[in-house]
C-alpha positions as CSV (number, residue, x, y, z in Angstrom):
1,X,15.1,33.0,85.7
2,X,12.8,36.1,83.9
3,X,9.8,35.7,83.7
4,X,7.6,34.3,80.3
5,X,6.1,36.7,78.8
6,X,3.1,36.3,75.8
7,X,2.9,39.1,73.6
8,X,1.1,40.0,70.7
9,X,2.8,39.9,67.0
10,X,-0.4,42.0,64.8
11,X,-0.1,40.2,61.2
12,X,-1.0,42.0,57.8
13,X,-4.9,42.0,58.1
14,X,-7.3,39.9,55.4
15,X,-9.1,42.5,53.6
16,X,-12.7,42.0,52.9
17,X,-14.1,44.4,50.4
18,X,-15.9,45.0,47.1
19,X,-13.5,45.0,43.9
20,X,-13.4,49.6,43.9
21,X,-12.2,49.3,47.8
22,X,-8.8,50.6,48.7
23,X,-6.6,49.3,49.3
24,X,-7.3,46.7,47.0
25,X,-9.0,43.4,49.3
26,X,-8.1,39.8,49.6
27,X,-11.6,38.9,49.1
28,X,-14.6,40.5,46.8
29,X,-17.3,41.2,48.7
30,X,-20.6,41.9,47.5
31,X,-21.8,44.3,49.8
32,X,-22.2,47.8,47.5
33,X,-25.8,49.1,48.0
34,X,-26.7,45.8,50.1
35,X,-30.4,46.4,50.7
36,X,-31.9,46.5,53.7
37,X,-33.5,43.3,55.3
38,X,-31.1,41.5,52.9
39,X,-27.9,39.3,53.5
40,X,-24.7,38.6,51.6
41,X,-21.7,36.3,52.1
42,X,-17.9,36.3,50.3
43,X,-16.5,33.9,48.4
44,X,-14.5,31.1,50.7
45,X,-11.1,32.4,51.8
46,X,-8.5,29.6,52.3
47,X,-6.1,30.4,55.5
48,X,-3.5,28.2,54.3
49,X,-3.2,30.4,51.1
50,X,-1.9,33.1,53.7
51,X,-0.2,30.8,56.1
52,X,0.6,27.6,54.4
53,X,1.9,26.4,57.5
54,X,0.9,27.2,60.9
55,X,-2.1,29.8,61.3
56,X,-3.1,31.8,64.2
57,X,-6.4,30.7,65.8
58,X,-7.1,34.1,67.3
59,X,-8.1,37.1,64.8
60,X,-9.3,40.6,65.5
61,X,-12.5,41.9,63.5
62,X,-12.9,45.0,62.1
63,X,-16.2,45.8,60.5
64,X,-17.0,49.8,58.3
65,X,-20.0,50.4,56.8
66,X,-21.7,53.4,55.7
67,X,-25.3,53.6,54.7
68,X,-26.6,55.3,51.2
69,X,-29.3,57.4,53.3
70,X,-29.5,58.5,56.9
71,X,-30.6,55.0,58.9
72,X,-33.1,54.8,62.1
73,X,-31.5,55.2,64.9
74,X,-29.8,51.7,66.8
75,X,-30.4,49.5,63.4
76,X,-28.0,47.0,62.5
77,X,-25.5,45.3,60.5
78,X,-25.0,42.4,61.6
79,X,-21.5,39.8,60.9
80,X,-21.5,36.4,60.5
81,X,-18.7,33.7,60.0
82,X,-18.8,30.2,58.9
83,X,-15.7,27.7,58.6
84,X,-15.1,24.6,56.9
85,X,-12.1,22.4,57.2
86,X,-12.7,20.5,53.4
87,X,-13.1,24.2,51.4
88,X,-16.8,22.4,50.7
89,X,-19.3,22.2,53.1
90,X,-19.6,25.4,55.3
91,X,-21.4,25.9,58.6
92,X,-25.0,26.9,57.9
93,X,-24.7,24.9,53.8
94,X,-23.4,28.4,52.6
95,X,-22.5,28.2,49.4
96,X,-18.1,28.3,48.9
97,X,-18.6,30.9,46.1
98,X,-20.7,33.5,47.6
99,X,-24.1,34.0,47.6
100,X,-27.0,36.4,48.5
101,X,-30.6,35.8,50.4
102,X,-33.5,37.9,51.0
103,X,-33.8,36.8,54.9
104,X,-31.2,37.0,58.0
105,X,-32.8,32.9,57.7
106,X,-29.9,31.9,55.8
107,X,-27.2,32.1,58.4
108,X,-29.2,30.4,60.9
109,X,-26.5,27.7,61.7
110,X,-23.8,30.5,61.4
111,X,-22.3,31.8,64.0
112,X,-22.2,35.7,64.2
113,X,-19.3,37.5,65.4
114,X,-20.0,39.1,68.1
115,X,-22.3,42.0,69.3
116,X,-24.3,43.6,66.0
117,X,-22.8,46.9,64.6
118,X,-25.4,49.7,65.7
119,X,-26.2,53.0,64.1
120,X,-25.3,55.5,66.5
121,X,-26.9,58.8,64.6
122,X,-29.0,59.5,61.9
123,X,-26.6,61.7,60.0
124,X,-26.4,61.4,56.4
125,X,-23.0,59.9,55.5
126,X,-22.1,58.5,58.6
127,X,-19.5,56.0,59.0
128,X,-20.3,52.9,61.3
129,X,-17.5,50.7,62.8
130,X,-17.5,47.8,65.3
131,X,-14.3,45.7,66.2
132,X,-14.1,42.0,68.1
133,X,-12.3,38.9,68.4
134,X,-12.6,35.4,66.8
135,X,-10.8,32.2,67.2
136,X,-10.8,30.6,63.6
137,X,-9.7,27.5,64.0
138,X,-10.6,25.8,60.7
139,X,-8.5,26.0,57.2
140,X,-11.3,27.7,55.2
141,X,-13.6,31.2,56.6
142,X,-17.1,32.6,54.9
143,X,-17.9,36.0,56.0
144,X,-21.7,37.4,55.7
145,X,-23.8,40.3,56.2
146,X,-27.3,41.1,57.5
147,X,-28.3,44.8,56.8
148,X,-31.1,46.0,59.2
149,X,-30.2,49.4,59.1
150,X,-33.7,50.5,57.3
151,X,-32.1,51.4,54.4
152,X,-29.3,50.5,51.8
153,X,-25.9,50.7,52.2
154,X,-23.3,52.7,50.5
155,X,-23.1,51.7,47.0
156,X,-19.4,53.3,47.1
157,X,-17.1,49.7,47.6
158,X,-14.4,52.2,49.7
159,X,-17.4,52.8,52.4
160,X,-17.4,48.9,53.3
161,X,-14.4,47.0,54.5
162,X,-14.2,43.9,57.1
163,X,-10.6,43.6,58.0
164,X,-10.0,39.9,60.1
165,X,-6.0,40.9,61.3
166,X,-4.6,37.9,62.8
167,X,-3.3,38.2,66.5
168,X,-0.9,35.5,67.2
169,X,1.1,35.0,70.4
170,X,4.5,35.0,71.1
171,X,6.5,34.0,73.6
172,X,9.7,36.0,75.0
């Protein structure tokens, strides 16, 4: 008998993006000229909208971001998540239609998606990108941002984009 192998199917990716990003998002994001020392979260996105049925539990991250003006050197962005199974009441009381705070304080019972995204120069018009993994096991998924770059971020939506591209298994 072969042997079982697990491989990995790649699925259309969930675009998170403000309204002028391209190609056009599954979610509005209001992250255009987010300022620094300031956070911001999506609107809830229902899985089940995308896969009415079974879902994948395993999604790969993708996280772009350019800044309006040349950041410090090894700032951050930093990505959160938080889930809810009833659409209502989301990890860290995050509001299901979006929402904005003036402190990192308001995901403090969110969890955040792995390691921060880091500015690696201090050119003017750099692109910043970080990748990762997440197992999203619940029905409904908030995504949020912490800028700590020192400055504000691109107020162009095309410069900001979180893509979550679900990884599911399969077996041959």
């Amino acid at each position: 008998m072969p042997p079982i192998k697990v491989l990995t199917a790649d699925e259309p990716p969930i675009v998170f993006a403000p309204a002028d990003g391209a190609p056009a998002p599954d979610v509005v994001v209001p992250w255009v000229s987010l300022a620094t020392g300031a956070a911001r979260w999506s609107p809830a996105f229902d899985l089940a909208t995308r896969y009415p049925a079974e879902r994948p539990s395993v999604y790969r991250w993708r996280l772009r971001v350019k800044t309006a003006t040349a950041p410090a050197l090894g700032r951050s962005v930093r990505l959160y998540v938080a889930t809810s199974n009833d659409g209502v009441t989301f990890d860290g009381a995050l509001a299901p239609a979006g929402g904005a705070a003036a402190t990192e304080d308001v995901f403090r019972n969110v969890t955040l998606a792995g390691a921060p995204l880091e500015t690696d120069t201090t050119a003017v018009g750099a692109t910043y990108a970080r990748s990762g993994e997440l197992w999203l096991r619940a029905r409904h998924v908030i995504v949020g941002l912490f800028n700590d770059t020192g400055v504000a971020l691109s107020g162009t939506g095309a410069d900001l984009e979180l893509r979550l591209t679900p990884v599911p298994d399969v077996l041959v």
